[in-house]
C-alpha positions in Angstrom: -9.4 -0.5 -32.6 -6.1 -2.8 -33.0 -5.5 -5.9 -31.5 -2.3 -7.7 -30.8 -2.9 -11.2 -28.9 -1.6 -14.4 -28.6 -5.3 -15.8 -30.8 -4.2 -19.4 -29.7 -4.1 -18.5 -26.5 -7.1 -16.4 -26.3 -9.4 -19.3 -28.1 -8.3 -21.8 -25.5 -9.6 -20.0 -22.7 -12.8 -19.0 -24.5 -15.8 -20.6 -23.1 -18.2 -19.0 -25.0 -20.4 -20.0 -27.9 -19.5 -16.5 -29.6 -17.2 -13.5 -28.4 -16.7 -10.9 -31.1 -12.2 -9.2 -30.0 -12.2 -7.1 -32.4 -14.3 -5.4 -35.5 -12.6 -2.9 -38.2 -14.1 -1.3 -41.2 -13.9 -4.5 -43.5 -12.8 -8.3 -41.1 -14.0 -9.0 -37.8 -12.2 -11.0 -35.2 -14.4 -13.8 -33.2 -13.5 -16.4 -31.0 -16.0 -19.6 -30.6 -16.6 -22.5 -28.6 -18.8 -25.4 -29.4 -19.9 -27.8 -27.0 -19.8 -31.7 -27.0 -22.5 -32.4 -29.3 -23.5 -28.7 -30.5 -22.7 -26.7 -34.0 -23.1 -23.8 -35.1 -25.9 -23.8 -37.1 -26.7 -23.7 -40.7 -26.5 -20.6 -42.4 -25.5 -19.1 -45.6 -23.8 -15.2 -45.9 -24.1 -14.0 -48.8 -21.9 -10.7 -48.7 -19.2 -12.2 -46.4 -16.4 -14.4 -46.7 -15.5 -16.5 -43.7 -12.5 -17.9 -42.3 -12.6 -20.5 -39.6 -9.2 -22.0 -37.8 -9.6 -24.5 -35.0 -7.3 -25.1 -32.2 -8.8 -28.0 -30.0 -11.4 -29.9 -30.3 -12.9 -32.6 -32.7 -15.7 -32.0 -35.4 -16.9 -31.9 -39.3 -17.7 -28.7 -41.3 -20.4 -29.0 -43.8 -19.8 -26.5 -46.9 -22.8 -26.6 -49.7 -23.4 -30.5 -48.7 -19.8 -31.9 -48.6 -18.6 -33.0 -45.0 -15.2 -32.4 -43.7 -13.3 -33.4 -40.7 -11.8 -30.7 -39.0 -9.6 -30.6 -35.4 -6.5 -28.6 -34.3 -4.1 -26.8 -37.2 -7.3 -27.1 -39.8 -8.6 -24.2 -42.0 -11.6 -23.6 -43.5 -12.2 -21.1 -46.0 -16.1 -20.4 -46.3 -16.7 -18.2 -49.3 -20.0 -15.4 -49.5 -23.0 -17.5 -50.5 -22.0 -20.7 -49.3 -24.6 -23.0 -47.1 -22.2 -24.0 -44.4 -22.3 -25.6 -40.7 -19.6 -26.6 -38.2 -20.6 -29.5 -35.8 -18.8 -30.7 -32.9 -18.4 -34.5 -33.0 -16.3 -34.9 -30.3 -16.2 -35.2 -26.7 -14.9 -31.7 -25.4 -15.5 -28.0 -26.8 -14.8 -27.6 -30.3 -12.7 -24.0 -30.0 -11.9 -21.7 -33.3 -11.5 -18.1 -33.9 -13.2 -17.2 -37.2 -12.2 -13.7 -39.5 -15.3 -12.4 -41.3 -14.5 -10.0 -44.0 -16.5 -7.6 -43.8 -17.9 -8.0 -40.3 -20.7 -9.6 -39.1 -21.6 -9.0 -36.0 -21.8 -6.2 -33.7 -18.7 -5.2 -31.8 -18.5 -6.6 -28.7 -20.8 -8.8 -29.2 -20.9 -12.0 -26.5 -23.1 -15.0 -26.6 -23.0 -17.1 -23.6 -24.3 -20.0 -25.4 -26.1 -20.8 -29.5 -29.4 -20.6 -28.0 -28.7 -17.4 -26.4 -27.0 -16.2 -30.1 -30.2 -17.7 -31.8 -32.7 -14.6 -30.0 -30.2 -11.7 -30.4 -32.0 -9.6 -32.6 -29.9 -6.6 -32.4 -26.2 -8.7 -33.6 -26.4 -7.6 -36.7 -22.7 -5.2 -37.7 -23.8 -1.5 -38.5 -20.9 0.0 -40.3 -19.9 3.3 -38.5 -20.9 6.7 -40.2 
């Protein structure tokens, strides 16, 4: 599957928590939105990099203990095994599309909210055969 969007665009109007665009044999394409007060979660991959650009929003991102402020036009390269979180500090959604490489999550995956994300068993990427 290819994809040619305006990812700006398309991470604006994203309302929610976690909506996988697109998923080829080694990066994934995922659009997020945080809410006032929410984060992602910590967590720790061990096998994938992850790359997380914000376009709105206010917040910090936590990588192995070290808090950073991150907003509109800011980057943040999580390397595999690295503890890391994202918390929203500010007032309004924090909204990001994030590149995993190789994927991790199942295509097409949507989570209307973290809690919802937090009892998917099944989102888990399974490389096609």
């Amino acid at each position: 599957m290819t994809l040619n969007i305006n990812i700006v665009e398309a991470t604006q109007k994203n309302t929610y928590f976690r909506h996988v665009l697109s998923t080829g044999p080694n990066a994934q394409v995922v659009v997020m939105s945080i809410p006032a007060g929410g984060e992602i979660g910590e967590e720790v991959h061990e096998h994938v990099d992850q790359v997380l650009v914000f376009v709105a929003g206010e917040g910090v991102a936590i990588l192995d203990g070290d808090e950073t402020h991150v907003g509109p036009d800011h980057l943040v390269h999580v390397p595999a095994g690295a503890r890391h979180n994202v918390v929203n500090r500010g007032s309004f959604p924090l909204r990001l599309y994030t590149v995993y490489a190789p994927p991790q999550h199942a295509q097409g995956t949507i989570h209307r909210t973290k809690a919802e994300a937090d009892v998917d068993a099944a989102d888990h990427y399974v490389p096609l055969a």
